[in-house]
BABAKOL-499633 format. One record per atom (N, C-alpha, C): residue in one letter; x negated, z negated, y. Coordinates in steps of 0.1 Angstrom, whole numbers, plus 5000, padded with zeros to 4 digits. Example, Ala and Ser with C-alpha at 12.3 -4.5 7.8 and 13.67 -1.06 7.14 Angstrom:
<pts>
A486849224943A487749224955A486849224967S487249294978S486349294989S487149215000
</pts>
This chain:
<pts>
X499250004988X500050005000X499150005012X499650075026X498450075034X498549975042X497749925048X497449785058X498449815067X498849755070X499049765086X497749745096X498349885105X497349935115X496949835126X497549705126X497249575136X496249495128X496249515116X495649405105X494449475110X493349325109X491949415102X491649375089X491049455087X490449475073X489649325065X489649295057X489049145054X487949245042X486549225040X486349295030X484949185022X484749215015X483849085007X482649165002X481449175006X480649265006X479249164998X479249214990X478249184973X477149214977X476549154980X474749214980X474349174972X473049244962X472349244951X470649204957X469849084955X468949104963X467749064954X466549114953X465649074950X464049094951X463448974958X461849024968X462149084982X463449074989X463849174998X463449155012X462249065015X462449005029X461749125037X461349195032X460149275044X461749385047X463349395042X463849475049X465249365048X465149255040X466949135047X467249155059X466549145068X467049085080X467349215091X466849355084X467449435093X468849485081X469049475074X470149485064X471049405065X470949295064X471849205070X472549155083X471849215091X472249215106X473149335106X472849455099X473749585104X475049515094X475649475086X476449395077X477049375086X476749225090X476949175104X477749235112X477149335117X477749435130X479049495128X479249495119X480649635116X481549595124X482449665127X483449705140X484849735132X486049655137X486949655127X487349575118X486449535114X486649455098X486349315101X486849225090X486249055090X485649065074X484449065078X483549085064X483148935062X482848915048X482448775042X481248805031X479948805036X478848835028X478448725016X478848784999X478448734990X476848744986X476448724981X474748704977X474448644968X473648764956X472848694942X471948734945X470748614943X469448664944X468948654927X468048764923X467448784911X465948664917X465548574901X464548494911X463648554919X463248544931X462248614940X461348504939X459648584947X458948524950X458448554963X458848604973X458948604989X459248524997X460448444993X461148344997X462448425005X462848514996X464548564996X465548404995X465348354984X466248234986X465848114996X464548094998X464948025011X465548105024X465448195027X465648265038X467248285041X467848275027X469348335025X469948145030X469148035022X469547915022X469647875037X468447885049X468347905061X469847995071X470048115060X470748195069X472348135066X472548075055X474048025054X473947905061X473447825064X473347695074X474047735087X473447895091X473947875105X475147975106X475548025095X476748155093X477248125082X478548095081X479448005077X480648125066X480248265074X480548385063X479648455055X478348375048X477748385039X478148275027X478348325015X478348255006X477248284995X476648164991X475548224980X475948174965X475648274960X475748214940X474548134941X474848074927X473747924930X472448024923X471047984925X469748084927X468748014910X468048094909X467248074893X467648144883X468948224885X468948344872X467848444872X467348524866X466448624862X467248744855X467248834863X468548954862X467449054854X466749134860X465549214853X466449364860X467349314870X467549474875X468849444883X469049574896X470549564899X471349554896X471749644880X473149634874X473449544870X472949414864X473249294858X473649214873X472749184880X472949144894X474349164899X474549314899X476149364907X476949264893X476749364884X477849274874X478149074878X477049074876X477348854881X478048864894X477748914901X478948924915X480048984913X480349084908X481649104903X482649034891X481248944884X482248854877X482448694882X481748694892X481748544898X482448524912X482448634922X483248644932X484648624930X485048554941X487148484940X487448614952X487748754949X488048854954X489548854957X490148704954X491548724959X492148744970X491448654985X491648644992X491048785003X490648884993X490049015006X491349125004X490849245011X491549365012X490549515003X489249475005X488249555000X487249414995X486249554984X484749494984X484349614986X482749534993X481749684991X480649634982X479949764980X478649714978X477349684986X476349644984X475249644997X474049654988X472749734992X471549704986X470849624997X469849534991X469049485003X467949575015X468249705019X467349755022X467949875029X468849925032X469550015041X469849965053X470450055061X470749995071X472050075076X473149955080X474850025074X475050055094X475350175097X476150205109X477150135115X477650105125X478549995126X479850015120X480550185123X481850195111X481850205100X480850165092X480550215077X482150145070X482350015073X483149975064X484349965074X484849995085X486050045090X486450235085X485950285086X485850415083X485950435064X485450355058X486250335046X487450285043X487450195048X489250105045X489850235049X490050295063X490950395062X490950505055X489850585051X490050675039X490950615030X490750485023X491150425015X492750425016X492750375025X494550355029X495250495036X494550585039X495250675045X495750825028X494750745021X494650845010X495550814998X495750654999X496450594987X495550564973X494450544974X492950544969X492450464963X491950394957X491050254949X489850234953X489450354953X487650374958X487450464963X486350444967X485650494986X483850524979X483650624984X482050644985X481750774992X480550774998X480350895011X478850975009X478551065014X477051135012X476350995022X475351015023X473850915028X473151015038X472451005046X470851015055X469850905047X469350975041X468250875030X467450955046X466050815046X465250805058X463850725046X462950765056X461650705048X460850665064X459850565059X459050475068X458450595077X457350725073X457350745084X458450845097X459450855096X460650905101X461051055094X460951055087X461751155077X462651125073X464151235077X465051205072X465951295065X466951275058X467551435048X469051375044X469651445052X471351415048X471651485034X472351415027X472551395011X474051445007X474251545002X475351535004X476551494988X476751394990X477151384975X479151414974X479751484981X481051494986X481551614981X480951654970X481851784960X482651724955X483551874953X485051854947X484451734928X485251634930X485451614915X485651704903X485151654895X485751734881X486451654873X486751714861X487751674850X486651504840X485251564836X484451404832X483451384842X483051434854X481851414861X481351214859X482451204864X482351024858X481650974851X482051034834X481151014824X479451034828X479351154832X477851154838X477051154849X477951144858X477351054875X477950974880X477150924888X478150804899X478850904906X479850854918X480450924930X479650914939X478650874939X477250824950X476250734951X475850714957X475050554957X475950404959X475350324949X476950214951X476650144964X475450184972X475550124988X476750174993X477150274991X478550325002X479650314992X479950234980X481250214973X481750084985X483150144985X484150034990X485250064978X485749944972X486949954964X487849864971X489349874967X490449754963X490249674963X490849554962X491149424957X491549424941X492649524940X492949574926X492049624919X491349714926X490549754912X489149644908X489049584920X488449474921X488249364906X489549344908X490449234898X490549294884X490149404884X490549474871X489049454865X488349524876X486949534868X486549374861X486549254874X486649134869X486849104854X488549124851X489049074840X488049194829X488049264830X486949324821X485449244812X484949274829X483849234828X483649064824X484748994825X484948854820X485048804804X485848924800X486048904787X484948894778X484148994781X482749014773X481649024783X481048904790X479748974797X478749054791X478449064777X477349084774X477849254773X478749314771X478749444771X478449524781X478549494791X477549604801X476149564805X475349484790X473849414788X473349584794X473549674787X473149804783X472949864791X474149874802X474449964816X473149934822X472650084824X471050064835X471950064851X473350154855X473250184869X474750104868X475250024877X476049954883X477350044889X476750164899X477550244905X477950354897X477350364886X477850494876X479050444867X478850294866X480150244857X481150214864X481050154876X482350134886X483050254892X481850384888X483150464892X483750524880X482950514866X483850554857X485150454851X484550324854X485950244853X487350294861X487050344874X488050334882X488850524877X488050574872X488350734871X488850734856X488950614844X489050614832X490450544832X490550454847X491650404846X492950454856X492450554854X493850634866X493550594883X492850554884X492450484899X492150644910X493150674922X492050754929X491050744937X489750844935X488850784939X488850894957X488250864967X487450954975X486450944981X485651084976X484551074984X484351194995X483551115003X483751095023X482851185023X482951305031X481351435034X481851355049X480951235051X480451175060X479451055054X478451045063X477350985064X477150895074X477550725064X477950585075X477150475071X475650515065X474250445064X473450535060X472250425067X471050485066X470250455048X470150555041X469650505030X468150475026X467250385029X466050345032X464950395016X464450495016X463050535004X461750445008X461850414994X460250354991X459750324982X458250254978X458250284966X458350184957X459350074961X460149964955X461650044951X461950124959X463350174949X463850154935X464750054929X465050124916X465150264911X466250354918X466150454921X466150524928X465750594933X466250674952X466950804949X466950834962X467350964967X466951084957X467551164949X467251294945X466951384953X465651364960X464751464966X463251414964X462651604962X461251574961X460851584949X459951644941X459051654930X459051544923X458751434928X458251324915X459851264915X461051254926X462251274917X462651374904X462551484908X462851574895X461651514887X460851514884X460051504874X460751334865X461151224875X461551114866X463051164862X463551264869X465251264863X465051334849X463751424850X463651564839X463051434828X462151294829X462051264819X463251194813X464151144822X465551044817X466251134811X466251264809X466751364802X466751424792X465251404788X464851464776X464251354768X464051284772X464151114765X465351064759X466851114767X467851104760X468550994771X467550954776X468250794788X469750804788X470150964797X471350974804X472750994793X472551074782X473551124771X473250964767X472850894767X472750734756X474150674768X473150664781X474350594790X475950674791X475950814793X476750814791X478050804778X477350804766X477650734754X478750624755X477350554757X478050374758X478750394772X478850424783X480050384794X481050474788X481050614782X482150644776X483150534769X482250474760X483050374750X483350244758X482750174766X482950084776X484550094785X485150214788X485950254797X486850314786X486850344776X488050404769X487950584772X487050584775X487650754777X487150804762X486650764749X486550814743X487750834733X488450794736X489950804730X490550944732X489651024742X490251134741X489451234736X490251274726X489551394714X488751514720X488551554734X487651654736X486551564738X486651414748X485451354745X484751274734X485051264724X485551184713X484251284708X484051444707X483651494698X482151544701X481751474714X480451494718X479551354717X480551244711X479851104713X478951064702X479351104692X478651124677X477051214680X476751234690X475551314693X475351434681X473851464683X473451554673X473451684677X472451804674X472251914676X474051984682X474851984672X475952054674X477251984686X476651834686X477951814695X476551824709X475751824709X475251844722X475252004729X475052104718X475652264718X476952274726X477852194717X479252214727X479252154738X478552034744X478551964755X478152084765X477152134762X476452244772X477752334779X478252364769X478952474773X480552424782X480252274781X481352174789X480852184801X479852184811X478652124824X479652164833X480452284834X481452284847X482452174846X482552094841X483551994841X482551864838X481451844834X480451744841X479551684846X479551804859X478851764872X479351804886X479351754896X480251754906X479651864914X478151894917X477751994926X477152144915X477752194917X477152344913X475852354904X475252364914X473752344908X472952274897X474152154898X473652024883X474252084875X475452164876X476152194861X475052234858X474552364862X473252454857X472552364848X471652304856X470852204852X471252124842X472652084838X473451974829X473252064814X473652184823X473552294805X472352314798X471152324811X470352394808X469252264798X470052114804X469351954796X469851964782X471252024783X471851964765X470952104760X470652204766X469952304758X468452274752X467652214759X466952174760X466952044745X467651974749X468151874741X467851874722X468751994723X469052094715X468252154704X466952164718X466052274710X464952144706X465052014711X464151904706X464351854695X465851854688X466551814681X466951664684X467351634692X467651524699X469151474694X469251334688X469951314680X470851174686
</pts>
């Protein structure tokens, strides 16, 4: 249902943080800034040794809309991180969540400019292209706002989960999910590649924004960055032919239920022959043109390794 246009937006914004001080304080300040909205900053820190948790302990003393999870878990990565926030956060009382990485830097309408996509569209989730920027002022607008396809879900995010804003509902959904069984998304390497196949497995609409409402910060702490540049293709081409990506998308298949359906059903069993027909599936999963190519040309590839 959409807000009313007097209301502002309440939204509960998850940051995932770990070793993050040389960029918290300009990430956290743009947070801070948004225009529109009454944001309430959650916070798990993976254990650091910078002094991220003092800094965060300092910063909730004097700002009373930070809340921290209690500190000394050892995550070993973002997606476990986002998950403990999505299963520990009391998301009852917002309108949205977003996500946040410790290290961008969010424009002031990032998260007013989503609520209304969200509400003007009738929508669950929100995610937009990026300006990925690097230290010495290089910058390259991203565009991740192609038409959907029929499984692209199964094998990409809808973007970087810095620019996901969801529901409350879908919110609550993912929750009770992810409550029942924590240890089943042990597996999940990317956070934003499951939250949007949850929400696309569960009838949820999603949209994504060909606008760019953060700055997405490259370095060479990235989990993962920006797909530009040589030594990106070179780590996507090894996640490929290693098998990384068909494995993840495997298990999020079965995690979400989409394997219940018989055209997906018949590529999950792997093996030379179901990876043959996957190929010849790539216009239906990948969102931009050019990866289908590439999507076909990996299970071929795949194929010819005998990759099982």
């Amino acid at each position: 249902m959409p807000l009313d246009p007097a209301q502002r937006p309440s939204v509960a914004v998850c940051l995932a943080a770990f070793n993050g001080m040389r960029h918290l304080p300009q990430q956290v300040a743009s947070i801070f800034d948004q225009s529109g909205v009454d944001v309430t900053l959650f916070v798990s820190v993976d254990r650091s040794t910078d002094g991220t948790e003092e800094w965060f302990s300092r910063l909730q003393a004097e700002n009373d809309r930070i809340v921290l999870l209690p500190f000394g878990e050892q995550f070993g990565g973002a997606a476990r991180n986002f998950f403990r926030l999505l299963r520990e956060v009391d998301f009852s009382a917002f309108d949205y969540v977003a996500f946040a990485d410790q290290d961008d830097i969010w424009l002031p309408g990032k998260l007013k400019r989503a609520s209304d996509q969200l509400s003007n569209n009738g929508a669950q989730g929100y995610s937009s292209d990026i300006v990925a920027f690097w230290e010495g002022g290089r910058t390259l607008y991203i565009k991740k706002s192609y038409p959907q396809r029929r499984w692209d879900y199964l094998f990409e995010s809808a973007g970087p989960g810095c620019t996901f804003v969801f529901s409350r509902r879908l919110a609550l959904d993912m929750q009770v999910f992810l409550r029942q069984d924590p240890t089943r998304t042990q597996e999940v390497g990317l956070h934003d590649w499951f939250t949007y196949a949850f929400a696309r497995a569960q009838g949820y609409t999603w949209v994504i924004d060909a606008y760019a409402s953060l700055m997405y910060r490259q370095h060479g702490q990235n989990q993962v960055g920006v797909n530009a540049g040589i030594a990106a293709m070179v780590w996507r081409a090894k996640q490929v032919l290693n098998g990384w990506g068909l494995r993840q998308a495997r298990l999020i298949a079965r995690l979400v239920g989409a394997d219940k359906d018989p055209r997906v059903h018949l590529w999950l069993g792997g093996g030379r022959r179901a990876t043959w027909a996957l190929a010849w599936q790539a216009t239906h999963c990948r969102r931009r043109p050019v990866d289908r190519l590439w999507f076909a040309m990996s299970c071929l590839a795949l194929v010819l390794i005998g990759w099982k």
